[in-house]
C-alpha positions in Angstrom: 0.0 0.0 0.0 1.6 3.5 -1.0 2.6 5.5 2.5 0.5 8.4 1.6 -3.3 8.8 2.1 -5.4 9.5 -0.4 -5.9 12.8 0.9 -3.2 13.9 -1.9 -5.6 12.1 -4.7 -7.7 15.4 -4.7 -5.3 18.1 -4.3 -1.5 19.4 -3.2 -0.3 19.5 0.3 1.4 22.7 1.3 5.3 22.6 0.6 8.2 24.5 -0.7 10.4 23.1 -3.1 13.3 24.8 -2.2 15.5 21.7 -3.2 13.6 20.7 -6.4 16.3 19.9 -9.5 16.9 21.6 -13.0 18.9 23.8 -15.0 17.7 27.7 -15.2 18.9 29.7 -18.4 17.5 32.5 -19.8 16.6 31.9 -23.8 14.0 32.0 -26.3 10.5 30.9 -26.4 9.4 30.6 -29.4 7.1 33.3 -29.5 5.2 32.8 -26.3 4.2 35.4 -24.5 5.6 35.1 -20.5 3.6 36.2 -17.8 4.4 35.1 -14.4 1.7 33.5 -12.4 0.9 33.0 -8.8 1.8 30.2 -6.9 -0.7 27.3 -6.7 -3.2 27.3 -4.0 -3.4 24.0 -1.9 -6.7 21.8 -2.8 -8.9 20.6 0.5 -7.5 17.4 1.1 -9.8 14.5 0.9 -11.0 12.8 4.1 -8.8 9.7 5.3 -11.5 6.7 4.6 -10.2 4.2 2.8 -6.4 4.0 1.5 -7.0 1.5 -1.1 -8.8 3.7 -3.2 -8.8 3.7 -6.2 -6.9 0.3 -6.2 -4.9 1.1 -9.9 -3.4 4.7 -9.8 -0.5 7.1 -10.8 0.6 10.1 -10.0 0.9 13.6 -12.0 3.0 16.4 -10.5 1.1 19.5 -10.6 2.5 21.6 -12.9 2.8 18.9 -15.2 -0.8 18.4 -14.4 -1.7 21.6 -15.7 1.0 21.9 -18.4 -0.6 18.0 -19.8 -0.6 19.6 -23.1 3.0 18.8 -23.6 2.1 15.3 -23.9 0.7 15.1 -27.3 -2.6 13.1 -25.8 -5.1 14.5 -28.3 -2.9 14.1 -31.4 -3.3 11.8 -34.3 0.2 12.8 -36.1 2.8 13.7 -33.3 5.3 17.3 -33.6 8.7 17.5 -32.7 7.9 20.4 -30.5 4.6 20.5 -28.4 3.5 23.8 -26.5 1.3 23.6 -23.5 -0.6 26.6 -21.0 -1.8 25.7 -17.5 -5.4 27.2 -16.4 -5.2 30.3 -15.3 -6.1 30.8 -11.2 -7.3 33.8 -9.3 -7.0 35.9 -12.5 -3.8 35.1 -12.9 -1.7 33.9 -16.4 -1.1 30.6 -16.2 2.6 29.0 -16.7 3.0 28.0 -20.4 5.9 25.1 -21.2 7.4 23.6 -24.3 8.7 20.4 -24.6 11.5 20.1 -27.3 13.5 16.9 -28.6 10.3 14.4 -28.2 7.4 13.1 -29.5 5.5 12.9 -26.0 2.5 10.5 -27.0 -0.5 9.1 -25.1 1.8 6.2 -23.6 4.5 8.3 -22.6 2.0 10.1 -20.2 0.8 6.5 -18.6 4.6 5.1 -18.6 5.6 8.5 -16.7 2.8 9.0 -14.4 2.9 5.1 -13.5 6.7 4.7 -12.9 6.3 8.3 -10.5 3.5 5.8 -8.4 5.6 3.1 -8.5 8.4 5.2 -6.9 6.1 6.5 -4.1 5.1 2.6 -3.4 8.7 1.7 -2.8 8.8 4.6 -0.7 10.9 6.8 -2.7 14.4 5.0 -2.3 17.3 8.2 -1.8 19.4 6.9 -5.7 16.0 8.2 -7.2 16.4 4.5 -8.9 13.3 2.3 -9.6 14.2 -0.9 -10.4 11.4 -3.2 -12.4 10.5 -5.9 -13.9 9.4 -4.7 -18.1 6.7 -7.4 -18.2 5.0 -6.5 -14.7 5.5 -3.1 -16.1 3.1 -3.6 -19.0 0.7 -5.7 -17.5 0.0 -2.5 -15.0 -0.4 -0.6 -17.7 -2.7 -2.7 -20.4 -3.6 -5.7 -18.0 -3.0 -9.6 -18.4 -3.0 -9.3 -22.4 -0.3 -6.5 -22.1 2.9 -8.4 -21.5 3.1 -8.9 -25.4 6.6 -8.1 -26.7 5.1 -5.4 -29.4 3.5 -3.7 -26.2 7.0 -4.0 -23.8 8.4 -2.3 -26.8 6.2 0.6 -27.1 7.1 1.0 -23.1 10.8 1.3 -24.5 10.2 3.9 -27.0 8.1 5.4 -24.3 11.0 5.6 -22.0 13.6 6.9 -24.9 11.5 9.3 -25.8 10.8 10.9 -22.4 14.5 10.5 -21.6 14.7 13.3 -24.6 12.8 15.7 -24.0 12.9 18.8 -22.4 10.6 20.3 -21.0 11.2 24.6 -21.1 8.7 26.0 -18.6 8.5 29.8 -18.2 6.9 32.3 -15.3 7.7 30.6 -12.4 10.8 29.5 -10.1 10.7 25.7 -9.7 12.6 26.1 -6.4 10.6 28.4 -4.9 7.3 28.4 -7.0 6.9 32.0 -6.7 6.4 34.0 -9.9 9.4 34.8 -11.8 9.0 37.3 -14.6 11.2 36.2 -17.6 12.4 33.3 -16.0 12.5 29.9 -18.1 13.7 26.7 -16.5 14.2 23.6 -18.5 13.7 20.3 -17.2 13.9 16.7 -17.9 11.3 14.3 -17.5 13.2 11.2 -16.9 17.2 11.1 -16.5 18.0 7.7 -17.3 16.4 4.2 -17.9 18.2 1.0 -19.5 18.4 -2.9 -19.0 20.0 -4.2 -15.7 23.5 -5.6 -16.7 23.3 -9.1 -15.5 20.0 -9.2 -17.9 21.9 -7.9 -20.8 24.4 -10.8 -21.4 21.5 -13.4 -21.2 19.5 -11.3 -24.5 22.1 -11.3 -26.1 22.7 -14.9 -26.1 18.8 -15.5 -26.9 19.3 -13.2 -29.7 22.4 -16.1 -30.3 19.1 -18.5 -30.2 20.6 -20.0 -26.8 17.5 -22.2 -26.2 18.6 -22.0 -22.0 18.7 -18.0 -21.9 15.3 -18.0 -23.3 14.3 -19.8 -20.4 15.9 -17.6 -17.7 14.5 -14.4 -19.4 10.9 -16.0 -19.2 12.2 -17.2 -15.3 12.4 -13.4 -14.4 9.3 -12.0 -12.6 8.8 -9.6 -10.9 6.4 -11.2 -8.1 9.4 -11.9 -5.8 9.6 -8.6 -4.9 12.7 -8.8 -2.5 14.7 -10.5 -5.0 16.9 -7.6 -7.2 17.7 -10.3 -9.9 14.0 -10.1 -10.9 14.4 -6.7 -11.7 15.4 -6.5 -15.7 15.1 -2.5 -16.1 16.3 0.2 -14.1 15.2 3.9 -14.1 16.1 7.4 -12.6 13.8 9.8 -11.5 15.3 13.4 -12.0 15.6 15.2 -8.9 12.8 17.8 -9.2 10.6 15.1 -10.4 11.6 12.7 -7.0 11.5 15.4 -4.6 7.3 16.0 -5.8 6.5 12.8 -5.2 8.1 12.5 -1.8 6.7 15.4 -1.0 3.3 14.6 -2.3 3.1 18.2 -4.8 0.8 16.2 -7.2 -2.0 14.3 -7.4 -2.9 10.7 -7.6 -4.9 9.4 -10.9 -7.3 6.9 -10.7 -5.7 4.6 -13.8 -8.7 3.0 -14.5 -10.5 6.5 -15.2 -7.3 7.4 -17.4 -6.6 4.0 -19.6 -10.8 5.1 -20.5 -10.5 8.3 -21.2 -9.7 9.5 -24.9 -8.1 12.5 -26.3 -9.2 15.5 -25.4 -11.2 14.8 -22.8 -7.9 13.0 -20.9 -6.5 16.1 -21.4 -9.2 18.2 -19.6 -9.4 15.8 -16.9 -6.0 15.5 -15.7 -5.7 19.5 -15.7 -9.4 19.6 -13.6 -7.9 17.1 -11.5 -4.7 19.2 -10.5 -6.3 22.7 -10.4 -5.9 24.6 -7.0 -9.1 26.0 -7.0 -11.6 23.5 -6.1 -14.0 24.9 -3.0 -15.5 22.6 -0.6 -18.9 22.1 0.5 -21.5 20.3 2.4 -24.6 19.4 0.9 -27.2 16.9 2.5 -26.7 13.4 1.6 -28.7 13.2 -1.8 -31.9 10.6 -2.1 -31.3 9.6 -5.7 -29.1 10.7 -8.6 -32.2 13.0 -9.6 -31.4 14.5 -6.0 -28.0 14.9 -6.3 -28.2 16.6 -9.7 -30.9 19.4 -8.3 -28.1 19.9 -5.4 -24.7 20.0 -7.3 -26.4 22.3 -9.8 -27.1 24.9 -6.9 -23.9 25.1 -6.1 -22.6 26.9 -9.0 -25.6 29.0 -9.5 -24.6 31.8 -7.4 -21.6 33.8 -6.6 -19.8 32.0 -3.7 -23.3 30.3 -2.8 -23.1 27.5 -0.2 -25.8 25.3 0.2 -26.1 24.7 3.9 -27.9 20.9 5.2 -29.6 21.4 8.2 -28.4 20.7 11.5 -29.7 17.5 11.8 -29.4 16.1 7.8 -27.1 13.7 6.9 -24.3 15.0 5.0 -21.6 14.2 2.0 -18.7 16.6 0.6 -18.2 17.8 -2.5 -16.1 20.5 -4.3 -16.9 22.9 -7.1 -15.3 24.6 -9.6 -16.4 27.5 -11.6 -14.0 28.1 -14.8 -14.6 31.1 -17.3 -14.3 29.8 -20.4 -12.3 32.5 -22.7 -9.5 32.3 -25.1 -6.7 31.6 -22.4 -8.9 28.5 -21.0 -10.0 26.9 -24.7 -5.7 26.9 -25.2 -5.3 25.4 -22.0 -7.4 22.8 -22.6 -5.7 22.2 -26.2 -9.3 23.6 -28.1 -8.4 26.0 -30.5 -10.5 25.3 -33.3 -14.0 26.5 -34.5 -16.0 23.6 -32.7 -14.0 24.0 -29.4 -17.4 24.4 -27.4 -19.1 21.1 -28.9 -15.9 19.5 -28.3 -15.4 20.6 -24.9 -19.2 19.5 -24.2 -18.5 16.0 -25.6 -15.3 15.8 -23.0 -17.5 16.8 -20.2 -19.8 13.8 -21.3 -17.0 11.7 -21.4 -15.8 12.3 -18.2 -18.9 12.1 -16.4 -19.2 8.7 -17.9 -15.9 7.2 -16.8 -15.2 8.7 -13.4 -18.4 8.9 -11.2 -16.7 11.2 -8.9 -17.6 13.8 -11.2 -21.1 15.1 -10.3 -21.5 18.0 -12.9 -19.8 18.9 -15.9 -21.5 21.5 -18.1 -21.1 24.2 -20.3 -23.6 27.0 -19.3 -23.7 30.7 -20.3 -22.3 32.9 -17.6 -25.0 35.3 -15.5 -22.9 38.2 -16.1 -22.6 38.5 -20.4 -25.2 35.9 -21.9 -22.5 36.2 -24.9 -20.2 34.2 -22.6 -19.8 30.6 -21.2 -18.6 28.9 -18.3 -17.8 25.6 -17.3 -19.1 24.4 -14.2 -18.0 21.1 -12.2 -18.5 19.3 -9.1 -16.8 16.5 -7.5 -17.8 14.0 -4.9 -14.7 14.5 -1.5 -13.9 12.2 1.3 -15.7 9.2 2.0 -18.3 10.3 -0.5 -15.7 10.4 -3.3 -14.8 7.1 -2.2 -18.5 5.5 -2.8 -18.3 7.3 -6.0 -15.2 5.2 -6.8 -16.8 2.6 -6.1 -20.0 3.1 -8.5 -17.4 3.3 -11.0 -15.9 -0.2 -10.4 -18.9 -1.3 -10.7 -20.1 0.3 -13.5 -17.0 -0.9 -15.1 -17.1 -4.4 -14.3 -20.8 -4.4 -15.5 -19.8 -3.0 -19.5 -17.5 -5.4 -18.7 -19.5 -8.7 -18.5 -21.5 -7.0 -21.1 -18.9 -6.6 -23.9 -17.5 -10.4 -22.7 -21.4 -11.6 -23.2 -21.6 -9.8 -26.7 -18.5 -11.3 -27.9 -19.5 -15.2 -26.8 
């Protein structure tokens, strides 16, 4: 079981990164306009009530939360170069990043975030190493069909290109997170990764067709976990990236929720899952989803409105979030075409679908210009997120038998 609660699964706890990693250098951006932001506000942490939820997860630092648009998730043909804005909060410009040398696709994001969990789960060792075991790797990722050799490969070239890239991200001090007019920092995502020597003398002799070394490559698994031999890849976290994890400056991802989601509403997700502005409330325990629905949409109705249960109600907490949708928040989330509204609507659908901690997720015009839009969300927090999570297993394992029944 990873050493910290769940409580970071909805939000950042408080920190300083005064010893995070990196490089600093003042160059060119490519155009992009730099405007400093202010430092992330912490998210009310979740209630403790049950650790082991959700039971498959990863974890996204925040900024890369917000700057997800680096990885090329919504992308058919993938660019050498990919540029990337965070949401902005409290009226504030958010940070903008490029990533440069890479072709960050959809994998790379799951093989990244997954390899920063596993790290937290063996309790962030001091070498910043993470040894596993490829196959084990890949079955975490795609499940029991997913130890093929054509998908440990694409976990590779996931890996290579990661260990390329690097990510340029400008506004902000990574050390101290305060805003930093015309700073630009430029990161790596991943500082090493290669085959554990005493594995790489037995593939080569399979490549030799050596019938024996075949069978001590299928020998290795990664089940014995106190046994270092079983390990036949090594990785290296880069400092800054290490330090957020230990620290918990991030968020954990329920995997499920992200293997299901597709493009562009992946994309939306992981940034609503690492913003600092959620609010929290308490609302009285709904009857029915018809209930819930009447008392999530009050929430965002008003201007700072609070929907208060009375004193003797039953009561669950949720979080909303109120997000103008202009120009800067259609860049953000990656929509800068003419259909970016239907689009952004179909996402919402999408997400409510797959992750049932999401109570609302809808496009509605804003009360103060009826020529304007907003996006308006609420989440299920604490034990009520966790009986969310739970509806969502469920719901899975349901389309589940019903695809396996289809199929027969």
């Amino acid at each position: 079981m990873p050493r910290r609660a769940l409580d970071a699964s909805r939000g950042a706890t408080d920190v300083s990164n005064t010893d995070m990693g990196g490089h600093g250098r003042e160059q060119r951006t490519g155009g992009v306009e730099v405007r400093p932001q202010a430092p992330p506000v912490s998210v009310p942490p979740m209630s403790d009530f049950d650790d082991n939820l959700p039971i498959r997860r990863t974890f996204v630092d925040l900024h890369i939360g917000q700057l997800v648009g680096i990885f090329q998730i919504d992308r058919k043909q993938l660019s050498d170069t990919a540029q990337a804005r965070s949401l902005s909060l409290d009226g504030m410009v958010g940070l903008v990043a490029v990533a440069d040398g890479g072709k960050l696709s959809e994998t790379a994001f799951n093989v990244w975030t997954l390899c920063s969990q596993m790290f937290d789960d063996h309790e962030c060792p001091q070498s910043n190493r993470l040894d596993f075991n490829l196959s084990d790797y890949a079955t975490r990722l795609w499940g029991k069909g997913g130890r093929s050799s054509s998908r440990r490969k694409r976990i590779v070239n996931a890996l290579s290109e990661l260990m390329r890239t690097r990510v340029v991200i400008v506004g902000i001090d990574p050390y101290t997170l305060e805003p930093a007019e015309g700073a630009v920092w430029e990161l790596s995502l991943l500082e090493a990764a290669g085959v554990r020597s005493h594995v790489q003398q037995t593939m080569d002799q399979a490549r030799l067709g050596d019938a024996s070394a075949f069978g001590r490559l299928a020998a290795l698994s990664s089940k014995a976990a106190g046994d270092e031999t079983k390990a036949t890849w090594s990785l290296v976290l880069p400092k800054w990236l290490a330090d957020s994890v230990r620290r918990g400056h991030g968020v954990i991802l329920d995997f499920d929720v992200q293997r299901a989601l597709r493009g562009s509403a992946k994309h939306i997700w992981v940034q609503l899952e690492s913003h600092g502005g959620w609010r929290p409330h308490q609302i009285a325990r709904p009857t029915d989803e018809a209930h819930l629905a009447e008392l999530v949409t009050e929430l965002t109705q008003g201007v700072g409105q609070q929907v208060l249960p009375g004193d003797d109600e039953d009561t669950v907490e949720v979080q909303s979030l109120v997000i103008a949708l202009d120009d800067d928040a259609y860049q953000a989330f990656g929509l800068c075409h003419a259909n970016r509204k239907r689009d952004l609507h179909a996402a919402c659908e999408s997400i409510l679908r797959h992750d049932r901690t999401y109570l609302r997720a809808e496009v509605v015009t804003s009360p103060y210009n009826k020529r304007r839009f907003e996006l308006h969300l609420v989440r299920a927090r604490g034990a009520f997120r966790h009986e969310r999570t739970r509806l969502s297993m469920q719901s899975r394992a349901r389309r589940a038998l019903e695809d396996a029944a289809v199929t027969a």
